[in-house]
C-alpha positions in Angstrom: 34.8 23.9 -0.5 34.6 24.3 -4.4 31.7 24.8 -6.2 30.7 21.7 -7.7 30.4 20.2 -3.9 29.5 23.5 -2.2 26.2 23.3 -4.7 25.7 19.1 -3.7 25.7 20.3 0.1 23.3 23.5 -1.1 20.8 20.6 -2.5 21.3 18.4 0.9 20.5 21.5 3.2 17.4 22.6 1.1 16.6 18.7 1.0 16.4 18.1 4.7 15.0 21.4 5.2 11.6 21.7 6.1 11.3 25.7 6.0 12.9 28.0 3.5 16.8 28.6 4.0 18.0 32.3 3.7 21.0 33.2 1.3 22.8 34.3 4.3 22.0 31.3 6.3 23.1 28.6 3.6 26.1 31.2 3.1 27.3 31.2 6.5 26.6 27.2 6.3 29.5 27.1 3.1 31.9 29.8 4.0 31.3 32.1 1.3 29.1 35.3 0.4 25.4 35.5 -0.4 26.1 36.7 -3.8 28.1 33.2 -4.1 24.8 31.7 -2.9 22.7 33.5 -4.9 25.2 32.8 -8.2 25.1 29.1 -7.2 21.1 28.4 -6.7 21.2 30.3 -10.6 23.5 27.2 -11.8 21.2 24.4 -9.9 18.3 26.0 -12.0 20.0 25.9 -14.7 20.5 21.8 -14.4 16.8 21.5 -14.1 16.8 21.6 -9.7 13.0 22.7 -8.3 14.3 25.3 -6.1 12.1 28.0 -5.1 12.7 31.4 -4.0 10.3 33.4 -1.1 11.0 36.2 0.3 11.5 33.8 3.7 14.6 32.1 1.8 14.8 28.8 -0.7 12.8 26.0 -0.5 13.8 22.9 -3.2 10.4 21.7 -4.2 9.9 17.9 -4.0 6.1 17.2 -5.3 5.9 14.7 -3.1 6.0 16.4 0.4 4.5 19.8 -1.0 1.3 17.5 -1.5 1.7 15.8 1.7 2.2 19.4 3.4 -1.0 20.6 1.8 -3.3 17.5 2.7 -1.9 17.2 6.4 -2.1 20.8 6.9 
C-alpha cells in the first residue's frame, strides 16, 4: 500500500471508529511500522484532518458525534 492510500484507509479506520485506535493497531491494520503511523497521522494534520491523539490511541474528531457523545452520555 503506498502512502497516499495507506493515509485515505488511516482516515476510514479513525472514521468508523468509535474509540481511539493505537499506532500499533492501525500499523498492524497497513502493514507497516508505528513510526510509519505516527509519520503519516503528522501529514493528515498537516492537510487540516481533526485527528486527536490520547494516550488510549487517535481519535479523528468529527463535531458532530463528539456533541452527540457528550449529550447522550
Amino acid at each position: 500500500m503506498e502512502g497516499d492510500e495507506r493515509r485515505q484507509f488511516i482516515l476510514k479506520l479513525l472514521a468508523g471508529s468509535e474509540s481511539p485506535l493505537s499506532g500499533t493497531e492501525i500499523a498492524g491494520k497497513c502493514g507497516v511500522s508505528r513510526q510509519i503511523i505516527v509519520q503519516d497521522i503528522a501529514l493528515l494534520r498537516a492537510t487540516n484532518k481533526n485527528i486527536l491523539s490520547t494516550y488510549r490511541g487517535y481519535l479523528l474528531y468529527q463535531p458532530e458525534f463528539f456533541l452527540i457523545s457528550l449529550l447522550t452520555a
